[in-house]
C-alpha positions in Angstrom: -16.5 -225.5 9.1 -14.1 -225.3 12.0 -11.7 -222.5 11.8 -7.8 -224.5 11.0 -5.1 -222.6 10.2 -1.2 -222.6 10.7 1.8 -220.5 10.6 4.3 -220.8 7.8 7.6 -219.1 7.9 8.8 -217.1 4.7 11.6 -215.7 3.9 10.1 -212.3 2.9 8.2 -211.8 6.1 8.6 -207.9 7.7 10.2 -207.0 4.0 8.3 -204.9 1.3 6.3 -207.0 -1.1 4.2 -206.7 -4.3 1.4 -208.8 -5.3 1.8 -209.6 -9.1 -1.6 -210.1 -9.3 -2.6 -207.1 -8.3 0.4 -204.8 -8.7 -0.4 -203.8 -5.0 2.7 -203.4 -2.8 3.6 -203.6 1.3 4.7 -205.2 4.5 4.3 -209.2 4.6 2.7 -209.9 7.8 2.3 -213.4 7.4 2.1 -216.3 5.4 -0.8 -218.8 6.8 -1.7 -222.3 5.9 -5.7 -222.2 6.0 -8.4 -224.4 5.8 -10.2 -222.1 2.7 -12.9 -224.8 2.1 -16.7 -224.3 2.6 -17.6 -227.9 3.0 -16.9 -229.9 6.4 -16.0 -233.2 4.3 -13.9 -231.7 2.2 -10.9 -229.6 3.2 -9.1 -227.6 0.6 -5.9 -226.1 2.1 -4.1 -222.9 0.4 -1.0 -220.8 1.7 -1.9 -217.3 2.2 0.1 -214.3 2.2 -1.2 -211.0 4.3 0.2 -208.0 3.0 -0.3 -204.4 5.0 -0.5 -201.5 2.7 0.9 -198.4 3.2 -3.1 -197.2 4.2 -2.6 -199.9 7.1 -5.1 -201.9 5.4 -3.9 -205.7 4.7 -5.1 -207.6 2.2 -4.4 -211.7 1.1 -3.3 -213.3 -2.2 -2.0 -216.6 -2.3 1.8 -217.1 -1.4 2.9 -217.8 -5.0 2.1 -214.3 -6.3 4.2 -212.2 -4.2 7.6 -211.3 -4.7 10.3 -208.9 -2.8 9.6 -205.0 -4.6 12.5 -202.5 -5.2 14.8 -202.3 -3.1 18.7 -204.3 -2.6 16.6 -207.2 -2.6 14.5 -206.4 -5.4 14.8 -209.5 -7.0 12.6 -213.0 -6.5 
């Protein structure tokens, strides 16, 4: 499997966001169209969203479980 990714823009980038699967909350980094699939016939694209926690750590969840936390734009 060749490495294929791309950049997608997001509205939230560089705000404070919460992953509702998780609960887990920080700073989205970026949101990146990748190539998730194991096979080399068969690709299976997914948007991911990378979150930096307030460790510095960052983790990923996928685009449609984050939403903006607290804050004046608290809302989704």
């Amino acid at each position: 499997m060749s490495e294929q990714y791309a950049y997608v823009p997001h509205r939230l980038l560089r705000s404070r966001v919460r992953d509702v699967a998780s609960g887990a909350e920080g700073e989205l980094m970026a949101v990146i169209n990748e190539n998730v699939s194991d096979s080399v016939t068969h690709e299976h694209w997914m948007e991911l969203a990378y979150i930096r926690s307030a460790s510095g750590r960052e983790f990923t969840t996928a685009v449609d479980n984050i939403e903006a936390a607290g804050g004046a734009d608290g809302h989704r």
